[in-house]
N, C-alpha and C positions, 0 to 999 in steps of 0.2 A: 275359363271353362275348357274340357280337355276338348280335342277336335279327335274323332275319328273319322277313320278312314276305310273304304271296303278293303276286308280281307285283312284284318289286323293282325289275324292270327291266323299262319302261313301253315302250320302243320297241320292245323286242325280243316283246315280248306282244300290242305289236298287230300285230306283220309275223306271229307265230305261227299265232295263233285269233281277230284282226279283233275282240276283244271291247273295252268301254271303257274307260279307266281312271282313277281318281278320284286326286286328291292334294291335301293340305293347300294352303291359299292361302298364300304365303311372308308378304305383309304384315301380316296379325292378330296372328303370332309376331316376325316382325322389329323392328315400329313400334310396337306394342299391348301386348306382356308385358312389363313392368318388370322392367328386371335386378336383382331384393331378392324374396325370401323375401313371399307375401302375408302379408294377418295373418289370425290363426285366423278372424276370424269370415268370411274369403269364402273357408271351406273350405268342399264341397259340400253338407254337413247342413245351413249356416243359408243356403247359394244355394238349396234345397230352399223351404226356411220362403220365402224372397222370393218364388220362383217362385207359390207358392201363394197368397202376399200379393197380387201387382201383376194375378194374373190375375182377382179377387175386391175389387178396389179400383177406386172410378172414379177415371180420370185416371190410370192408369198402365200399361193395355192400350191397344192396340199401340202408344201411343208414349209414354214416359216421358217426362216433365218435368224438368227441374233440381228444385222445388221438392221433387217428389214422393219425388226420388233421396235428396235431403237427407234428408228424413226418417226413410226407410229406412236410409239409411247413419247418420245419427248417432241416430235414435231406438232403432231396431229391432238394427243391428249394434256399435254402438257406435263405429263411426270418429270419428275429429275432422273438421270443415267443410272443411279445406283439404286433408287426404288424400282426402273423398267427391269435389271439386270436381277434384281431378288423373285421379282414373279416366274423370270424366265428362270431361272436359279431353280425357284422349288418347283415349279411344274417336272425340270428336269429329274429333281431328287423323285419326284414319282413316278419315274417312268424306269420300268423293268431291265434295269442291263446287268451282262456279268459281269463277274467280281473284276475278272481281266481286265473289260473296257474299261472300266473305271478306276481301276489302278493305273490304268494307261491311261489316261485322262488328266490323273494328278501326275504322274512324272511330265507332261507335255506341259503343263502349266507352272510348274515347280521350274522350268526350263526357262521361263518370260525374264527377259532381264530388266526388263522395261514396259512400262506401257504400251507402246505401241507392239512392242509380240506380245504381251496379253490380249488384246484387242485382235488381233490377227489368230491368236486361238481363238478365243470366246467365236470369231464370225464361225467358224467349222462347226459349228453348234446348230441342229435344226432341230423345231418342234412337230408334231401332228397341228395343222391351223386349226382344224374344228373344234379338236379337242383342245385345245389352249385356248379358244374363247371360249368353251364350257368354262373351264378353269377359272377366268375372270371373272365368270358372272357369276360362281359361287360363293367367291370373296364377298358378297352378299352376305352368306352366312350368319356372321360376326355384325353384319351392321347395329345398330342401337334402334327399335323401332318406337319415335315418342310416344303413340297410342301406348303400345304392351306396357312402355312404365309408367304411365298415369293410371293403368288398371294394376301393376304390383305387380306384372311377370316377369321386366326384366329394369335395371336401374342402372343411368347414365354412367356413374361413376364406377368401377369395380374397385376403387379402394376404400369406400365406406361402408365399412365393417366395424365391428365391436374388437377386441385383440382378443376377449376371449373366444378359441374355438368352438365351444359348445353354447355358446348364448345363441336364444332363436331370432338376435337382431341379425346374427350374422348369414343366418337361414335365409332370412328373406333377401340379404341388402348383396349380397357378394353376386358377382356375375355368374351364371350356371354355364360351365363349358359346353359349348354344342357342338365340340368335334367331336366328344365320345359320345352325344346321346344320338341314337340311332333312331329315336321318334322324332329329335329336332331335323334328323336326315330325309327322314321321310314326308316332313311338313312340308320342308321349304321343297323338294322335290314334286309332290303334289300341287301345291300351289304355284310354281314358279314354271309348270310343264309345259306350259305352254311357252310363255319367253324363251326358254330351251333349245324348243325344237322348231320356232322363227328365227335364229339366229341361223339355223344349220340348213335353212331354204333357199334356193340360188335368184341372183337379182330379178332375174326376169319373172319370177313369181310375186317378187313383193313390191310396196306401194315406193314413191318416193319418200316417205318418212322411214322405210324401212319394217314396214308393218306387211304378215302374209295378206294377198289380197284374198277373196272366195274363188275357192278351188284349187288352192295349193298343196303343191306335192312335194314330198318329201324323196330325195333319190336315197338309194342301197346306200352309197357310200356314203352320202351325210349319216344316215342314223346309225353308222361302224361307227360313228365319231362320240355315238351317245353311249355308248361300250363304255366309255371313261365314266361313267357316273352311274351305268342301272346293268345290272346284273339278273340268273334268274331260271327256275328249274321246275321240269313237272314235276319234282319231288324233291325235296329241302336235302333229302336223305344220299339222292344219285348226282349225278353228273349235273354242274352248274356252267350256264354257256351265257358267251355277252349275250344281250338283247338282242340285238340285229340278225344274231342266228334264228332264234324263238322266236322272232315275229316272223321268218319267212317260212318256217314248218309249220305242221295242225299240232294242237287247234288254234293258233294263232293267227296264224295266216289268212283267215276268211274273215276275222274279226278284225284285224288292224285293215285289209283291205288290201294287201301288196299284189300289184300287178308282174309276174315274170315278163311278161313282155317289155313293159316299160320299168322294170326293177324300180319300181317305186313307191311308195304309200300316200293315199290322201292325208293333209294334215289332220285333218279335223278328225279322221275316223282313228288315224295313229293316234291321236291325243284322246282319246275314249276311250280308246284298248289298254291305254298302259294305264288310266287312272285308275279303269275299271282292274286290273291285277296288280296294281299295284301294294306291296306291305312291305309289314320292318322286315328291315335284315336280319335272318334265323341266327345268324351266327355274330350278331350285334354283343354290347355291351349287358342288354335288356337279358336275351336267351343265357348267357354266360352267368349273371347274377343267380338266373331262374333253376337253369339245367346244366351249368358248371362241373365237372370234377374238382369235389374239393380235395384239397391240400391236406391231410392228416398228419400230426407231429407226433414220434414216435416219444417225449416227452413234454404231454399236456401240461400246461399248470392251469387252476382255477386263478380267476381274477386276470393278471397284464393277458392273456392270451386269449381272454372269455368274450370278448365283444370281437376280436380279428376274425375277415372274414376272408378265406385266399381261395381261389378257386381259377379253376382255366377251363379252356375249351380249345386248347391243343390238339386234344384226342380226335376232333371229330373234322375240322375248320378246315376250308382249303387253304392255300398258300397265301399269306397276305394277310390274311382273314383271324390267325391263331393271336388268340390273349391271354393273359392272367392279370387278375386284379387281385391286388393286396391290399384292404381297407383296414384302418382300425389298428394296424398293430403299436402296439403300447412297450416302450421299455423292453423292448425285445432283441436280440442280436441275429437275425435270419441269412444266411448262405446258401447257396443253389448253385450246380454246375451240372448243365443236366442237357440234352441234346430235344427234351423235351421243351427248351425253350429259344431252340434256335432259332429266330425270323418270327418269334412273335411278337403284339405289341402288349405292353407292358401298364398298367395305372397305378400306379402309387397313390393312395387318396385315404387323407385324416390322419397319414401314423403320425404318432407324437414321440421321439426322446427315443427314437428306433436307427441301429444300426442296419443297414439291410444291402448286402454283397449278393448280384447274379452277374456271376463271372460266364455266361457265353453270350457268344452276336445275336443282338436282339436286331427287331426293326423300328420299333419307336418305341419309348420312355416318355410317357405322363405324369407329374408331381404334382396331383391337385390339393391345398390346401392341407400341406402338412407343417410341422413346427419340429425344431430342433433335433432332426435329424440326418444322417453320414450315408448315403448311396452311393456305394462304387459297383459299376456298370459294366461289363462286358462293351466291347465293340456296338455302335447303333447306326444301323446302315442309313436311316432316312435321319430321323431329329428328336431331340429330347429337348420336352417342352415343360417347363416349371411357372406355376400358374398359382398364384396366390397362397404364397406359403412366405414363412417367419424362421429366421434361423437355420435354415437348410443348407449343408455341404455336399456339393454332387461331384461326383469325381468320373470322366468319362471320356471316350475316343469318338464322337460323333458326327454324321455326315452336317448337323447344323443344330446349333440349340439358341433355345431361345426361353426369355425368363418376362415374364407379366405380371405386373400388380403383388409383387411380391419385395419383403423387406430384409435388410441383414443377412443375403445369401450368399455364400461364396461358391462359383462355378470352377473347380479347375479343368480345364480340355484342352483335347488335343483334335483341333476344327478343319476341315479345308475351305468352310464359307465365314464370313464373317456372322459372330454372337447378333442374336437381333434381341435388342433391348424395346418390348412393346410398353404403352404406356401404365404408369403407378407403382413403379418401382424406385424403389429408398434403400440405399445402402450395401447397392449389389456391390461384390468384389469380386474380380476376373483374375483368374491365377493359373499356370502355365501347367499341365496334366504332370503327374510327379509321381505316379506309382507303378508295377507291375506284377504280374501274375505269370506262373509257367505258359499258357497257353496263349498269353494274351495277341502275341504277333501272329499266330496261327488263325486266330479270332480274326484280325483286323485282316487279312487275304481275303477269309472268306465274306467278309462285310463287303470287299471293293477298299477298303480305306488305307491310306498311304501316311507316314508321321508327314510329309509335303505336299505342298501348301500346308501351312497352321496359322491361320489366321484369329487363333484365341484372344487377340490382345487387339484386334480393328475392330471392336463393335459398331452394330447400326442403328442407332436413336431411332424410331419408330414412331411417330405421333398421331392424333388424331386427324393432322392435316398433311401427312406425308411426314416426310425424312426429317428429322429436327439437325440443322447443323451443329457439329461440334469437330473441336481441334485434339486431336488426341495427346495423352501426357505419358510420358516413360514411366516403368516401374519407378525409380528414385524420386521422380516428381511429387512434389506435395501440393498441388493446384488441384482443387476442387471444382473445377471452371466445368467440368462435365458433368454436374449433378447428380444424378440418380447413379454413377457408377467409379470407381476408382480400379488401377489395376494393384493386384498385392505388392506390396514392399518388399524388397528380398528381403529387409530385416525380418519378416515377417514370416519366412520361408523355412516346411521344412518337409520333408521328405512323408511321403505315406506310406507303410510297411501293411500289406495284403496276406493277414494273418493262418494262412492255413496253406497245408502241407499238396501239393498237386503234381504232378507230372507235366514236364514241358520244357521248353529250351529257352523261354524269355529270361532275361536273368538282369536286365536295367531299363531301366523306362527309356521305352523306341523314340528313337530321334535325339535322347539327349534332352537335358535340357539348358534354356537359356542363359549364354553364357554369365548375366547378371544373376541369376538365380545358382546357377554353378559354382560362382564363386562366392554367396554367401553362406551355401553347403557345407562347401570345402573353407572357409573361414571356421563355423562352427565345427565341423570335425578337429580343426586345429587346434583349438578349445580345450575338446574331450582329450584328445594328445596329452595336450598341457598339464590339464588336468591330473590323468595317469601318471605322467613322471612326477607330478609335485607328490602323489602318492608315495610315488616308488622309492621317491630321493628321500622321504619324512622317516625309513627306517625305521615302521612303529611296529610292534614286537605281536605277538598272535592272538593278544586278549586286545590291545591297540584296532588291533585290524577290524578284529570283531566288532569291537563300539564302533567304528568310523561306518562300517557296512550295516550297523542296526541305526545308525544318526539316519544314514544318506535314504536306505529304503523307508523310513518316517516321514522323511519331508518327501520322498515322494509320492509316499499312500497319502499325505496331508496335500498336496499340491494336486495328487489325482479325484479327492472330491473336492476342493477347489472350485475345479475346471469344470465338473462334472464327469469324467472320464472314468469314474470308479465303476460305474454299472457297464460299460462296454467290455473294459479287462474283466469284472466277474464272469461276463456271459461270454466270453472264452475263455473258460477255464474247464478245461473235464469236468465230467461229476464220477467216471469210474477211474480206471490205471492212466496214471500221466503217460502220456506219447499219444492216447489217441483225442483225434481233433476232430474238427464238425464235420468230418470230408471222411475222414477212417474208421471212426468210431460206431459203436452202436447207438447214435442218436437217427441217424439215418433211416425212411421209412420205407416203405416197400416200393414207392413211389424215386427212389433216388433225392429224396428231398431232405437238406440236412437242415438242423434247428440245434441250436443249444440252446439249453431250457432256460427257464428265471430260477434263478437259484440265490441263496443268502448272499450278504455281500457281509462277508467277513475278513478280517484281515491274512488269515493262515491261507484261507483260497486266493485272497489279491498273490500274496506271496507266490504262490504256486503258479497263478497266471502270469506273472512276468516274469518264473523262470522258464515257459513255457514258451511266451512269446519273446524269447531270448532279448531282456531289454537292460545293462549292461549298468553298474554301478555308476561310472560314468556317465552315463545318460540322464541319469538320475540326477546330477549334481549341476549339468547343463540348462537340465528342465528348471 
């Protein structure tokens, strides 16, 4: 049964009665809650016991320390070093810094020769304390609640499913993400408000179990700490201020009760105030679907492009806040380099058998439930997260990604955190970032992100009971002893070529790559050499030449549907004068949004596609 809430709907409440209206911040649930179940002990009793600890302990009020975290997480709750080190990890990914800091950040740790100077970096590392125990206690999120799935809302497992996408078994039985739903944002917000804002009340107010006693008050500076999670505007339209601001102004201020004297609020009347204003976030996933700017292609087709649904809320969003969702596209080849999509976040959900390139720095990448689709990604400052999808290759530079309940996927990146492998995943393959674009290193400055530290190849097993151990295996290894993941074979390696024409100075993929993957490159280039001169030495006369160059493009148009790879090359292929591309051409809409259309897949246009995308007879004979 659906729950509402007062004030569901925030525009229409302030055209009503001009009052304010609060909502969940979308990024602490988006980027911040782990999609796995926490472990018991950062259920609220022992966040309690913390809270009580860190306020009562030097060095751990108001700002926590990595050292201090440590101890608390593996002395006091029990985590292991590398599960305490990924909470503090991602809390840090969501915390605002320049591109600078954080380039300076990866050079200082690219510098550790050893453990112990990694360890002596990471201590230089402080968090916000209040807000990092909000942080914990929304890792809730994600929990499993056994009630909801004995009534059908949510169910234990998220790998039982049906394989096919469109059956209604898989409707019901698949896990619904509730980092992008902005009403699962606002439940557990509602209902959990109160635990919230006991957590941020100082000891002498609350019980020995750590419960507020009657008559508890909340200081100014605890509820700055609630800024991390509620946000909120007398008009959706104007200036949006954390909470803590708007509850000490009218008309709030007489309502939550804040004394200037004592700068502080009663709990009980603060927790009234914000139920009572509280709604979804305007600029959630919900408004975006509803009151979006859609996406227009300057060549429509009926059918593969008649169900895609793309739309953003760029235009309107503040910082942090900006989206585009692309659902549904079908067999399609889409491209975008657009300033429009700088620092937004991103959902990929349901494409099937779709190429889809957004070459600028995004802020997170969402892959929900797509099949046999190629994503290469622009720079992604926070984390791209791939979530119950089949046959998916994602190509990307990210500040951390992470893959769930998903099967037969290949991630290549280029990481500073280690891959976090959550659990019901089968057949992922981890492969070393291998492509480049003009503007790509321009991109990753402005992301904060460095090609050092790349930790693509240390992933972190994830389970329902914390960290699963495993021994890591080298590219060449053939040990399957890490289950759900292997890393790529260099036999298996080869280059990605970013098919369109751009302005910019990257010219090889930054950093290089691994000198085992390097030299299985340059083996195979060796090849096509070979190859070449055995041509050159064979002396075959100019009707000779011709057969050998109509044999080789055969087997290659027979090997490119094979693979499947025939409908990608068609959907680069012009449809007016060869030279112009998805980037130059007039497919581009007024929006700066380029698209090449579905067009036949004939052989005269394969032909013309791959003398377009310059792909070398030799190449052909390698493939």
């Amino acid at each position: 049964m659906e729950q509402r809430f007062p004030g569901s709907n925030p525009v229409a409440k302030t055209m009503e009665s001009g009052s304010v209206c609060i909502w969940p911040r979308m990024g602490p649930f988006l980027l911040g809650a782990l999609q796995v179940a926490p472990p018991s002990k950062l259920g609220l009793h022992y966040l309690r016991k913390m809270a009580l600890y860190v306020r009562t302990r030097d060095g751990c009020f108001p700002i926590l320390s990595w050292p201090m975290w440590r101890h608390i997480a593996c002395g006091k709750l029990q985590l292991t070093e590398d599960l305490a080190w990924l909470y503090f990890e991602t809390f840090d990914l969501l915390t605002s810094r320049p591109p600078e800091e954080r380039l300076g950040w990866a050079e200082a740790l690219s510098q550790c020769s050893d453990s112990k100077q990694l360890e002596h970096q990471r201590s230089k590392l402080f968090v916000d304390t209040l807000k990092f125990l909000l942080f914990l206690y929304i890792q809730q999120l994600n929990r499993v609640s056994l009630r909801t799935s004995l009534i059908g809302e949510e169910w234990p497992s998220p790998r039982t499913r049906s394989p096919s996408p469109c059956s209604e078994r898989e409707s019901k039985n698949s896990s619904r993400n509730k980092n992008w739903d902005d009403h699962a944002h606002l439940s557990f917000v509602y209902s959990h408000l109160g635990d919230l804002l006991e957590l941020l009340v100082e000891p002498g107010q609350l019980s020995s179990s750590g419960q507020a006693i009657r008559g508890s008050q909340v200081s100014l500076e605890a509820v700055q700490g609630l800024s991390l999670l509620l946000e909120g505007s007398a008009n959706p339209v104007k200036a949006i201020h954390p909470v803590h601001k708007l509850l000490t102004k009218a008309p709030l201020q007489a309502q939550a009760g804040y004394s200037k004297l004592s700068r502080s609020f009663p709990l009980q009347q603060l927790l009234t105030c914000l139920r009572q204003n509280l709604t979804v976030n305007p600029f959630g996933i919900t408004a975006c679907v509803h009151s979006g700017k859609k996406l227009t292609w300057a060549q429509q087709v009926e059918g593969s492009m008649k169900r895609a649904k793309i739309v953003r809320n760029t235009h309107m969003a503040p910082a942090g806040s900006g989206m585009l969702l692309m659902s549904q596209v079908f067999q399609q080849t889409l491209a975008k380099d657009s300033d429009k999509l700088t620092g937004a976040n991103i959902r990929i959900h349901r494409c099937s058998h779709a190429f889809i390139y957004l070459l600028s720095p995004l802020r997170s990448v969402s892959v929900d439930k797509c099949r046999n689709c190629t994503l290469v990604l622009g720079p992604v400052e926070t984390s791209v997260h791939i979530h119950c999808c089949e046959d998916v290759r994602v190509v990307c530079v990210a500040g951390r990604v992470s893959i769930g309940a998903s099967s037969r996927c290949t991630i290549h990146t280029l990481t500073p955190t280690r891959p976090l492998l959550l659990p019901g995943n089968t057949g992922i393959t981890l492969g070393p970032f291998h492509t480049h674009y003009p503007n790509l290193e321009d991109h990753m400055g402005s992301a904060g992100l460095a090609v050092v530290p790349n930790l693509w190849d240390q992933p972190l097993l994830l389970g329902v009971d914390g960290l699963v151990p495993h021994s890591f295996s080298s590219p060449s290894s053939t040990d399957s002893s890490t289950g759900c993941y292997r890393l790529l074979p260099p036999a298996e390696f080869s280059a990605l070529v970013v098919p369109f024409t751009m302005e910019g100075d990257t010219c090889e993929v930054p950093g290089g790559l691994p000198p085992v993957y390097q030299a299985a490159l340059a083996q195979k280039e060796k090849r096509i050499r070979n190859m070449q001169r055995i041509v050159s030495d064979s002396q075959l006369n100019e009707e000779q030449q011709s057969q050998f160059q109509e044999l080789v493009t055969q087997h290659f148009l027979d090997w490119l549907r094979d693979k499947g790879h025939i409908q990608e090359l068609s959907n680069l292929a012009p449809q007016t004068q060869p030279g112009q591309g998805p980037y130059n051409g007039p497919s581009a809409d007024s929006d700066g949004q380029a698209q090449t259309g579905a067009i036949d897949v004939n052989e005269a246009r394969i032909r013309h596609a791959v003398e377009q995308t310059q792909v070398s007879s030799s190449y052909y004979a390698i493939c």
